[in-house]
PLY file of the C-alpha trace (Angstrom):
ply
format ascii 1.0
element vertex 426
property float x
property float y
property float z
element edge 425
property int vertex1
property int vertex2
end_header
133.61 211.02 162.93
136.57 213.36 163.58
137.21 213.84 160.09
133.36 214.98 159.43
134.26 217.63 162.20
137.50 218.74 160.55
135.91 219.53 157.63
132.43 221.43 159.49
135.23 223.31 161.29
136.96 224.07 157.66
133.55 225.34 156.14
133.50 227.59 159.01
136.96 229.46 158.78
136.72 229.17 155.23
133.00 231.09 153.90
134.01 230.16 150.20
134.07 226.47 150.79
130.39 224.62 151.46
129.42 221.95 153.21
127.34 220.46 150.54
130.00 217.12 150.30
128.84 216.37 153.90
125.34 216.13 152.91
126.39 213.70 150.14
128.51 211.32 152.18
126.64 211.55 155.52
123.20 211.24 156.38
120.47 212.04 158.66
121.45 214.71 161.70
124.79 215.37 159.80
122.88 216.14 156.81
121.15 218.58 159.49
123.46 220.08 160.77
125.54 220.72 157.65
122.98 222.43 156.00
122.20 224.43 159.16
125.98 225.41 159.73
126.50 226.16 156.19
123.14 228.74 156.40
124.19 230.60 159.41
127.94 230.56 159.21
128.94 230.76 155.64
126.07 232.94 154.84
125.48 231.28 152.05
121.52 230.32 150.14
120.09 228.70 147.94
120.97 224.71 147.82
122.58 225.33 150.65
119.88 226.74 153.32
117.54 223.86 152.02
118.05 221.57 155.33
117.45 224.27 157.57
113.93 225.06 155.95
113.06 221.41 156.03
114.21 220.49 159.66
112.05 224.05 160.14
109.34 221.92 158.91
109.39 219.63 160.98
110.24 221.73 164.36
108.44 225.24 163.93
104.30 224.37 164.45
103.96 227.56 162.68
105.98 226.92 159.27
104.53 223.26 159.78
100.55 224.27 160.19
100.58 226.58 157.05
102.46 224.59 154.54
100.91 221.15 155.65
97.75 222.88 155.02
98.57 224.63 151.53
100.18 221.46 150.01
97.54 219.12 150.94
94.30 221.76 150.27
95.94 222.24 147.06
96.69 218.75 146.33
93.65 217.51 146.77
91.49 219.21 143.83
90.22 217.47 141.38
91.95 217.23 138.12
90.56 217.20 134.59
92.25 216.44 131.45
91.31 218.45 128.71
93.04 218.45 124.86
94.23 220.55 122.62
90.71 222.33 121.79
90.05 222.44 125.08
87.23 219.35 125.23
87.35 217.22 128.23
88.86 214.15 127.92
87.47 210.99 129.50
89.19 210.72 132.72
89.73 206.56 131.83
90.78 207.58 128.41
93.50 210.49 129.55
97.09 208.78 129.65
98.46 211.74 131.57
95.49 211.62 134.24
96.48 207.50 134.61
99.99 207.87 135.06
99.16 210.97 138.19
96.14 208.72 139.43
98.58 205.83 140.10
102.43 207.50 139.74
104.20 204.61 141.96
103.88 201.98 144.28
103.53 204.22 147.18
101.92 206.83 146.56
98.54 208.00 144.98
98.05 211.48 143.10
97.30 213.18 146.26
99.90 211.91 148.18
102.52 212.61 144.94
101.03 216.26 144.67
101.41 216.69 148.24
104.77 215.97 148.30
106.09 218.05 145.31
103.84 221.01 146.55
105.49 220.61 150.09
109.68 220.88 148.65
108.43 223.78 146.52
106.52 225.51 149.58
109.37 224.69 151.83
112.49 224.92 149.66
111.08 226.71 146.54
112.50 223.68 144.36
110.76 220.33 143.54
112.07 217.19 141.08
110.63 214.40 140.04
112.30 211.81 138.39
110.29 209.48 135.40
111.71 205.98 136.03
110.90 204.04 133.07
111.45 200.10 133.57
112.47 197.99 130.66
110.44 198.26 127.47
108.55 201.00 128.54
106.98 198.93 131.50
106.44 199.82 135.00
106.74 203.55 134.48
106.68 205.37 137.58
107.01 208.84 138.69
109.26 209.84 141.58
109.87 213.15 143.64
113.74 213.06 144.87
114.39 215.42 148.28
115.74 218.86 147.02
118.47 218.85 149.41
119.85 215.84 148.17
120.02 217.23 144.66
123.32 218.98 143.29
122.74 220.34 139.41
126.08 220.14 137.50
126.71 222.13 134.68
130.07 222.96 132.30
132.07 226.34 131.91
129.16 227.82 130.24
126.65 227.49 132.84
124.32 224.73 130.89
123.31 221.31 132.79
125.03 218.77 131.88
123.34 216.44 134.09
122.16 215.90 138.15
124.18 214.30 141.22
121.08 213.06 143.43
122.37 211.21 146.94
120.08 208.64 148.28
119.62 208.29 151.66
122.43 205.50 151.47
125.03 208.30 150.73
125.08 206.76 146.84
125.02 209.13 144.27
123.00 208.61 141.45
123.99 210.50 137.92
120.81 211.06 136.82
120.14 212.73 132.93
118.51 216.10 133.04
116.16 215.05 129.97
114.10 212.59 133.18
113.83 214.72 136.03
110.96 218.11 135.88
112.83 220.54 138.06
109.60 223.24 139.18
111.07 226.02 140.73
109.88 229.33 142.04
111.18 233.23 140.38
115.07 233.42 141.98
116.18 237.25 141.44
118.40 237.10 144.62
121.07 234.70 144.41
123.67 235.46 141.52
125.51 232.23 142.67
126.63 230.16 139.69
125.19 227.02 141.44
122.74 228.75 143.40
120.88 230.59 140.65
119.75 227.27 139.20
117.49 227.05 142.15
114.69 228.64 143.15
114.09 230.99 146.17
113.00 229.37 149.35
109.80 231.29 150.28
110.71 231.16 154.07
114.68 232.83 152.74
113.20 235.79 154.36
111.70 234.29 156.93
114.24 232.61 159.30
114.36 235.76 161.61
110.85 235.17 161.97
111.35 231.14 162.28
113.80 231.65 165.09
112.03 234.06 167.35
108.83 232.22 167.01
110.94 228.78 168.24
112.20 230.98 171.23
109.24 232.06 171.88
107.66 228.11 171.87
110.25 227.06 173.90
109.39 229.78 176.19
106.28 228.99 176.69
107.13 224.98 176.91
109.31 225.84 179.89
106.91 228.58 181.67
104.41 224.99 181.85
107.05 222.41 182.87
108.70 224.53 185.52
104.90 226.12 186.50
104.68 224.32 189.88
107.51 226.12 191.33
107.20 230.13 191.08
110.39 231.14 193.53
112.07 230.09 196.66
112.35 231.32 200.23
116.19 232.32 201.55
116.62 233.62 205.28
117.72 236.96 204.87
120.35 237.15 207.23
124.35 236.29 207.03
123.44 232.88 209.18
122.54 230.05 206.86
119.43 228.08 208.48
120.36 224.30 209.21
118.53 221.88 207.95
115.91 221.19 210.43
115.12 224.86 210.74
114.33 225.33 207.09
111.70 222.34 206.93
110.22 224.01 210.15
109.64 226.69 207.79
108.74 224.80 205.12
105.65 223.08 207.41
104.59 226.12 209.12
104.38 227.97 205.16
102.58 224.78 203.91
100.45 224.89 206.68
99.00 228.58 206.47
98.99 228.75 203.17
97.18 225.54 201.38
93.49 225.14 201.28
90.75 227.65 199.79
90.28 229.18 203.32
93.35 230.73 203.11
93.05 232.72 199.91
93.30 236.43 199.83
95.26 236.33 203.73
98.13 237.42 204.94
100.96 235.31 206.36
102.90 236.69 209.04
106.21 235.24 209.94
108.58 236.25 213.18
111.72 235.89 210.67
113.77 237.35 208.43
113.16 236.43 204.95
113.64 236.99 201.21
111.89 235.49 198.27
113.01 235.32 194.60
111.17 234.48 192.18
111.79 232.05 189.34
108.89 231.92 187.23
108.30 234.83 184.06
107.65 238.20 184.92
104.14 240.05 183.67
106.97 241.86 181.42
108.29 238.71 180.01
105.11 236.96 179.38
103.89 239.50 177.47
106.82 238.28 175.08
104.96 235.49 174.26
101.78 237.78 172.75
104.23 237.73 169.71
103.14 234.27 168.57
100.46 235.61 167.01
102.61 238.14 165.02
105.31 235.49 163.71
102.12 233.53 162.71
100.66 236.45 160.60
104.21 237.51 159.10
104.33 233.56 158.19
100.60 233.87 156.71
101.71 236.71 154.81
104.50 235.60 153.10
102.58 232.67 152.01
99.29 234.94 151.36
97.76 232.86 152.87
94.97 234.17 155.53
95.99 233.84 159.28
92.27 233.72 160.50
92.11 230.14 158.78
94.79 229.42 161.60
92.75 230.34 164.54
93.86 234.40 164.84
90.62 235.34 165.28
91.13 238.67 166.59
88.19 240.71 164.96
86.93 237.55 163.06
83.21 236.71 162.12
81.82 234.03 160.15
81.58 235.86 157.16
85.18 236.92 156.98
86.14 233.29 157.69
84.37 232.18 154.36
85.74 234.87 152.17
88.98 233.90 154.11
88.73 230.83 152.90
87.51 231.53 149.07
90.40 234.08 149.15
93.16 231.15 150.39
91.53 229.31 146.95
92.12 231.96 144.46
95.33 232.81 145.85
97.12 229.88 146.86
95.27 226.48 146.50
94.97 227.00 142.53
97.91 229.14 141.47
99.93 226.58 143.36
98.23 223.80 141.46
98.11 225.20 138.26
101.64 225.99 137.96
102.57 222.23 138.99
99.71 220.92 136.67
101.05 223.32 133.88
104.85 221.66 134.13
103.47 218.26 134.60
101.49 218.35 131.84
103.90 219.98 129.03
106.79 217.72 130.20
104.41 214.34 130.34
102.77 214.99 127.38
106.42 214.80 126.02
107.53 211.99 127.21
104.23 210.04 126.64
103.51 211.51 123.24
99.97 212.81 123.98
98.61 216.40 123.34
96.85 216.93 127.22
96.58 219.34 129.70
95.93 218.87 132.89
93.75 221.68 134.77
91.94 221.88 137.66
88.01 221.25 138.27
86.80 224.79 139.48
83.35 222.99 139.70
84.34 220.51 142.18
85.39 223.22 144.71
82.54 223.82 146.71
83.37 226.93 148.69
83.50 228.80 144.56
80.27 227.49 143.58
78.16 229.92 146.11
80.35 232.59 144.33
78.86 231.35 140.79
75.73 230.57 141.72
75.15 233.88 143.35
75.98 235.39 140.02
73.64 233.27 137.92
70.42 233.95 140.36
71.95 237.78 140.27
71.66 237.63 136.09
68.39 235.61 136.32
66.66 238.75 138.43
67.63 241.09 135.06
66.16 241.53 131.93
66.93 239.54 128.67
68.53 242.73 126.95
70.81 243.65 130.21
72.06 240.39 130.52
73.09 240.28 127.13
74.98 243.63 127.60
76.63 241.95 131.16
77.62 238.77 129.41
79.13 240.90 126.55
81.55 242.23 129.34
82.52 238.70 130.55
84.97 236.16 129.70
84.06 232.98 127.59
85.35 230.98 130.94
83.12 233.07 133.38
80.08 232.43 131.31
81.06 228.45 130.99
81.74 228.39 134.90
78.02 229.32 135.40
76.75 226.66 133.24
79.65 224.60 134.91
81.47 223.69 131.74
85.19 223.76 131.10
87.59 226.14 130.81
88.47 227.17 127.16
92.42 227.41 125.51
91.74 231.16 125.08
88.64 231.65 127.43
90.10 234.58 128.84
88.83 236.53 126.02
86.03 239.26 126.69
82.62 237.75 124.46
82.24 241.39 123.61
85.32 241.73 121.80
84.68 238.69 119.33
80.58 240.07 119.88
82.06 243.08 117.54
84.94 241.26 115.67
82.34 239.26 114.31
79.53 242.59 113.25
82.50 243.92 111.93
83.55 241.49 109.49
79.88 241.36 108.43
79.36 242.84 104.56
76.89 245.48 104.42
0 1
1 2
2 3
3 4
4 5
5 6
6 7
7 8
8 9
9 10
10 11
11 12
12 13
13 14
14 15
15 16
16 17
17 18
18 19
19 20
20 21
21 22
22 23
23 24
24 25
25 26
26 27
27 28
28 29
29 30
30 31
31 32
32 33
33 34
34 35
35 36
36 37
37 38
38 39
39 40
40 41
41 42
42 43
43 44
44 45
45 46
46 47
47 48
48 49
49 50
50 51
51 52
52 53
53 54
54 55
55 56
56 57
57 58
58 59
59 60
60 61
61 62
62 63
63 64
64 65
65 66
66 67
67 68
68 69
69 70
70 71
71 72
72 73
73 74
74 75
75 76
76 77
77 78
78 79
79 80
80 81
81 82
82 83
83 84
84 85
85 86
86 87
87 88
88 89
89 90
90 91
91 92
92 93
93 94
94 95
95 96
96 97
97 98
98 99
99 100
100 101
101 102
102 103
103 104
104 105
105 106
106 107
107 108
108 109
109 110
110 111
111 112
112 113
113 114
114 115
115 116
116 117
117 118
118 119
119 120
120 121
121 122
122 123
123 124
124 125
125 126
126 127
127 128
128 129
129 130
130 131
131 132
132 133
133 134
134 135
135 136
136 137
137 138
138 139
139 140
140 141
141 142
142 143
143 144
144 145
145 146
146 147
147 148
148 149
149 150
150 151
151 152
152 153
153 154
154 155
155 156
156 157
157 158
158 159
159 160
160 161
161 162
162 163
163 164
164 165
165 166
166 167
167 168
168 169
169 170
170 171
171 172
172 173
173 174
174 175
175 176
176 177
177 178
178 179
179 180
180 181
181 182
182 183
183 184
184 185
185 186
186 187
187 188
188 189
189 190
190 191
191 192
192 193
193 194
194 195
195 196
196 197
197 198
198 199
199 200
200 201
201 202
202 203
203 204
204 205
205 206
206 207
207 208
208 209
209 210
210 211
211 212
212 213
213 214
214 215
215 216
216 217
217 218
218 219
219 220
220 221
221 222
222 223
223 224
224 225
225 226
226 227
227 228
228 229
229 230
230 231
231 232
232 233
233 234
234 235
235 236
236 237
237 238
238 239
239 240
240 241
241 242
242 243
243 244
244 245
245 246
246 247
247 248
248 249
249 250
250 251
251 252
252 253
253 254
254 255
255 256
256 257
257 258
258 259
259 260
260 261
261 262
262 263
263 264
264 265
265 266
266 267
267 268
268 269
269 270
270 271
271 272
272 273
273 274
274 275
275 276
276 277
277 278
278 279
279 280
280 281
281 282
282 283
283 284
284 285
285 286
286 287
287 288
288 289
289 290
290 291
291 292
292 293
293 294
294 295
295 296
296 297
297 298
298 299
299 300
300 301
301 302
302 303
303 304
304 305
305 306
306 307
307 308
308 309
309 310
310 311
311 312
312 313
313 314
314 315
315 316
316 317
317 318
318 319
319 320
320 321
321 322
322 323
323 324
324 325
325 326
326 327
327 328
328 329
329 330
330 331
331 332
332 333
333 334
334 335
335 336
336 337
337 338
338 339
339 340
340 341
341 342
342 343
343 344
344 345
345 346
346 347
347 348
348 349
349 350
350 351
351 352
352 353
353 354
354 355
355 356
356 357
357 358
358 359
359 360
360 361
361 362
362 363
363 364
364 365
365 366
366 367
367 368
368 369
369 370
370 371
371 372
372 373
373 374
374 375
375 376
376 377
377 378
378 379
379 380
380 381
381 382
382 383
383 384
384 385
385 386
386 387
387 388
388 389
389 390
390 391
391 392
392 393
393 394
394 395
395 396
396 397
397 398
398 399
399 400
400 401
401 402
402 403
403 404
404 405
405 406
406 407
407 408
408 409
409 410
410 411
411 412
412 413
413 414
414 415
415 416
416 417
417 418
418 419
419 420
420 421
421 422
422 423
423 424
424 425
């Protein structure tokens, strides 16, 4: 134990070294503490900040409400397997959909998705790792902690391979070609090692993170020490002995207890002084700022705070666009850019041509939004719907008959509409 503190003390005096062998040889609150020592002291990112954001995960209710909430929301949409023209695929007949619906002995597909969307909410960075048994039986799919990952690469920067340490303090040598690293955009870190990662979204945050926890233990202390707001002293240079002070004590407890005494006076024939030990009007008004760390938090995650109970000038109608808005926004970006990796590194590895997408028609809160456009082109005339439709995509116009999305549906009907007139002989 006195050699693990020789070397925290090391990473200290010395900003160039990290504390990333710690993590690998000891586990638990070293692991902790060596990422949190390495964030604030060395001031280093990247792979090394990733403890702190996950131990903020479990401490900070804030950081803890909104990502819980985005990883599971988001995790929990239906998937559809489509193939390479686009057609559905049966989901008993999709290899890809299979292997999510049951990817290892623990876990389901919302459970798996929850987990990889929780390290990339939390640390930017997910990997998970394709264990393939012998003969090709008893494939699974794994997601490894990212703070327990180290990528190595040779004097020209590619990756040679990955150093992932178990929760034993083993390291595994794992082959780059079966672990799916998903990352977020990293323009900040020029880092040789660090630059391989992706950006934490809460990097920015931990100002935020830290006064929020200040202000949480605050408020956990203003409750636990509420029954005693300040103390009596005589006000002289004689110190009252014993027996006078619980005099005083009675004689207080007696005039002031009991609902006939509210709103009186007490009058006392000695010298006295009170102090008080609870928060001031001042300081309590300290703890108003809650609500801004949760916002700031909300924000960086675009993610609306009114779906977190700020409802400060909130109605019912703002909550549901609140929530439609946390769909678009979050919920499917986040799950279409795991579903896009998943899908172009499975279909690799288990030779298929799929694509896994999300169901937009099993998402109830969007269907009001399509619906309300069909009944809205049902009220017009045959020859101004024709001229609307023109204007929309090939997927909006399938989304109101609730049929799949299309490789290239993003393209306007009216621009294969004229395409087509044009290529027409006269």
């Amino acid at each position: 134990m006195a050699n693990v503190f020789t070397r925290i003390g090391d990473a200290i005096r010395n900003k160039n070294h990290t504390v990333n062998s710690l993590t690998q040889h000891n586990t638990g609150s070293l692991s902790l503490l060596s990422g949190t020592l390495s964030y604030l002291f060395s001031g280093k990112r990247g792979r090394n900040a990733f403890n702190y954001f996950l131990n903020s995960y479990a401490t900070n209710p804030l950081v803890s409400m909104v990502v819980s909430k985005i990883a599971f929301t988001s995790a929990s949409i239906k998937r559809i397997a489509v193939d390479k023209n686009g057609n559905e695929i049966d989901s008993n007949k999709s290899k890809i959909l299979e292997l999510l619906n049951n990817p290892n002995k623990e876990q389901g597909r919302i459970e798996f998705y929850d987990e990889i969307n929780e390290y990339l909410s939390l640390t930017g960075n997910a990997f998970i790792r394709y264990v393939e048994g012998i003969g090709g039986f008893g494939l699974e799919l794994k997601v490894i902690a990212s703070n327990r990952v180290d990528i190595v690469t040779n004097k020209f920067g590619f990756i040679i391979h990955l150093n992932y340490t178990d929760f034993n303090g083993v390291i595994h040598k794992l082959d780059a070609d079966e672990i799916l690293h998903i990352k977020t955009s990293n323009v900040v870190d020029q880092d040789r090692n660090n630059r391989l990662f992706g950006l934490s979204p809460l990097d920015p945050m931990k100002p935020v993170i830290e006064s929020s926890n200040e202000k949480f233990s605050a408020e956990a202390s203003i409750f636990k020490n509420r029954g005693m707001i300040g103390f009596v002293s005589n006000d002289t240079d004689v110190p009252m002995l014993e027996d006078e002070r619980q005099e005083a004590q009675d004689s207080f407890d007696r005039g002031s207890g009991g609902s006939s005494k509210f709103n009186s006076i007490f009058v006392t024939n000695t010298r006295l002084r009170f102090v008080q030990t609870g928060m001031s009007p001042t300081d309590l008004k300290l703890l108003d700022g809650i609500v801004s760390s949760l916002r700031l938090i909300c924000a960086r995650y675009s993610m609306p705070s009114i779906l977190f109970n700020d409802t400060e000038k909130s109605t019912y109608n703002n909550f549901e666009q609140a929530i439609k808005v946390s769909y678009t926004d979050v919920h499917i970006p986040l799950a279409n850019k795991v579903d896009t990796a998943l899908s172009a590194w499975l279909s690799k590895k288990l030779e298929v041509e799929e694509t896994i997408k999300v169901d937009l028609t099993s998402i109830e809160v969007l269907k009001s939004t399509t619906n309300d456009v069909a009944q809205a082109l049902n009220q017009l005339d045959p020859k101004t719907i024709e001229r609307v439709v023109e204007n929309m995509t090939q997927d909006e116009v399938r989304s109101l008959a609730r049929l799949g999305v299309l490789p290239n549906g993003t393209e306007v009907i009216g621009a294969k509409v004229t395409t087509s007139n044009e290529n027409k002989q006269p």
